[in-house]
N, C-alpha and C positions, 0 to 999 in steps of 0.2 A: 431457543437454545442459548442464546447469547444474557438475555434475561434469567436463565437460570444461571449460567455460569458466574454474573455478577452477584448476584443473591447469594451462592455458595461461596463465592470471595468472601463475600462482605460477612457472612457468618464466621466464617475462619478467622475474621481480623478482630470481630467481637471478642470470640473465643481468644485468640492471639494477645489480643490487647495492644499492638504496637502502637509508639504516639500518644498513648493514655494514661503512663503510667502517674501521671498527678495528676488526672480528672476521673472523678467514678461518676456516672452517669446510669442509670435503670439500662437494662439487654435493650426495650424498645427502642430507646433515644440512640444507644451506640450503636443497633442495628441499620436505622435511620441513616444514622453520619455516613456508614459506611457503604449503605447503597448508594446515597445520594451522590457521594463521594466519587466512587469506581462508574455509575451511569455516567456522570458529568465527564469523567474522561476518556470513555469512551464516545460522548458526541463530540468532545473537542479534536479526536482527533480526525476525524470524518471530514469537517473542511481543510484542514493541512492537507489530508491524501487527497482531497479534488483538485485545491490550487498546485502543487506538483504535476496530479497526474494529467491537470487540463495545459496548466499553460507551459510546465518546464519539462515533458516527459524523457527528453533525451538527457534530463543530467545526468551526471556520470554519480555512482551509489553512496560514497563519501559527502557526495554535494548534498545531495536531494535528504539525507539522514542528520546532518549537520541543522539544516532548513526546518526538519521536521521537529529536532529539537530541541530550537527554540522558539519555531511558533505554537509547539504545546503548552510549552513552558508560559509563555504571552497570555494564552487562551485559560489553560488552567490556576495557574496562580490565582486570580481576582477568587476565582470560586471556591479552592482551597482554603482562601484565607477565610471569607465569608464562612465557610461552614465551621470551621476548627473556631472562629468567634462566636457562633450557632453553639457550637457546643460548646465551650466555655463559657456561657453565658455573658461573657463581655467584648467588646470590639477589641483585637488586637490591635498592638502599635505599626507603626511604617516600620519596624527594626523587625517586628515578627513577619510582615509582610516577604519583605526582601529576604528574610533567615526561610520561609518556604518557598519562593522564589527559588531560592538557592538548590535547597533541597532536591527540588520536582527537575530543576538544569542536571541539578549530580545524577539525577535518576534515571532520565533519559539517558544523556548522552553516556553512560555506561550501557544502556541497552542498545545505543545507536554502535557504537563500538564494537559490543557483541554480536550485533548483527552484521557487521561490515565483516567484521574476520570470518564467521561460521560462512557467509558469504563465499567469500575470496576462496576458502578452502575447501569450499563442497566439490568433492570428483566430480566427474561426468561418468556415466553409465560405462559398464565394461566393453560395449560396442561404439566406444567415444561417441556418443549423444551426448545432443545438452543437456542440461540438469533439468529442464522444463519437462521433459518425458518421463522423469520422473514422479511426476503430480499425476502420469496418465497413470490408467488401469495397467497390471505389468502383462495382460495379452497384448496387446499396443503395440505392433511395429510398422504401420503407415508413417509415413514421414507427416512436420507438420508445415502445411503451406503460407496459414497465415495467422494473426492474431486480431480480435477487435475487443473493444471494452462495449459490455454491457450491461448499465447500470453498473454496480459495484462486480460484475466479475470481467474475467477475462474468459473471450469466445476464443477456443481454439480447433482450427479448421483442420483433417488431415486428408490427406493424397486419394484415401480406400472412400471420403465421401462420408464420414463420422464426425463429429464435431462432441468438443464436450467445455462444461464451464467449471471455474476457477475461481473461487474467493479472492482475488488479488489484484494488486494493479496492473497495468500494466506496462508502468516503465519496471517492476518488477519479473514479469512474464518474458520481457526480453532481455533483460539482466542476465533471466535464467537461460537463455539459447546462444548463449558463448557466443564463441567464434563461428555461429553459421551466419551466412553473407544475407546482409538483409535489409530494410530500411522503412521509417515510415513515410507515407502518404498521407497522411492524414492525422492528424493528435489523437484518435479513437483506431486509426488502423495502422498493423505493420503488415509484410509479405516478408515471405522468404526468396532472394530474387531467384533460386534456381528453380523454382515453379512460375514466375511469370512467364507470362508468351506475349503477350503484345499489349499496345497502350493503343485508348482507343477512344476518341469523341463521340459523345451521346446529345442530341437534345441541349447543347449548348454545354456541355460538361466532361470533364476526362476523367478518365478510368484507366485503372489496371486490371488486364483479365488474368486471370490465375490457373493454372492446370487444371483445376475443377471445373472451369467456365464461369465461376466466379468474377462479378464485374469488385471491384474495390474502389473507392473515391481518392479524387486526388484533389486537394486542398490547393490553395496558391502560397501559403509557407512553404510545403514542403514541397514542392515543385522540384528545389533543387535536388531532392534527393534521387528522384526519379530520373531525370537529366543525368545527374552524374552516374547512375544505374547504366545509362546506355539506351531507355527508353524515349527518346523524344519524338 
């Protein structure tokens, strides 16, 4: 899916011609630039979303979009510049350098922008839910207990004993659960605290159990969160 959806970019931009308008180049070669192009940004942003969502998951959404981009911006430029002297035939100068630089910063941070406000102003569900039920089936009214990342999606656990997964991250996933009371344990796990029931030593290790009977790990970062939860 994700393969074709770049292919069909890249043919529109052929067709399009944005950025080309002084280079003519044969459909193969411009179709070329522009897969290789849009592929390339979408692997760079793959480790932005890991280092956020491993080591800072609790930034606040201004921070962590701020972060994202300019480390695309970092990531992509070398390669931008590379290709667009690929297709001009000649190495560009450090002045065209820094002028895509520039560009690929304007580009982002107007999408980081747009995603911060559409953010901020998404209602919650007419039965004030957080916006994350949203992404469920609209049968869906188990409550949700908890969150884990898997691989690239987010596991979301509910009350009736259903689980279902989520393209997204998830300092994203808990973004989306407002104001319900909740915290992580773990950089890969969150709970919702009104479904815990007790904290509990296993085999050398602590856990939270969850209305499910769900055991959840507990990390020694996030230690405090769980303390200050009221679980110790």
């Amino acid at each position: 899916m994700r393969a074709a959806l770049i292919f069909g970019l890249a043919f529109s931009f052929v067709i399009l011609g944005p950025f080309e308008a002084k280079v003519k180049r044969p459909f193969p070669i411009r179709l070329t630039y522009w897969v290789v192009l849009l592929a390339g940004a979408a692997v760079c942003v793959r480790p932005i979303q890991w280092v956020g969502q491993r080591y800072v998951p609790e930034w606040e959404t201004h921070v962590r979009l701020v972060f994202e981009a300019v480390g695309f911006t970092l990531l992509f430029s070398p390669l931008a510049w590379l290709m667009s002297s690929a297709f001009t035939g000649a190495f560009l100068s450090v002045w065209d350098f820094l002028s895509i630089m520039g560009n690929v910063l304007a580009l982002t941070s107007i999408s980081a922008v747009l995603t911060y406000l559409l953010a901020e102003r998404a209602d919650t569900t007419a039965q004030g839910r957080a916006r994350l039920y949203a992404r469920l089936p609209p049968n869906v009214t188990a409550e949700i207990i908890r969150l884990t990342v898997n691989d690239h999606y987010v596991a979301i656990f509910l009350d009736d004993g259903t689980d279902h997964r989520i393209l997204m991250r998830l300092a994203d996933a808990v973004g989306e659960m407002d104001g319900v009371p909740g915290f992580h344990t773990h950089r890969s796990h969150w709970v919702s605290q009104a479904h815990v029931t007790r904290r509990l030593r296993s085999e050398g290790r602590d856990y939270l159990v969850v209305s499910d009977g769900s055991r959840v790990p507990i990390s020694k970062t996030y230690q405090k969160n769980v303390a200050a939860a009221g679980f110790v």
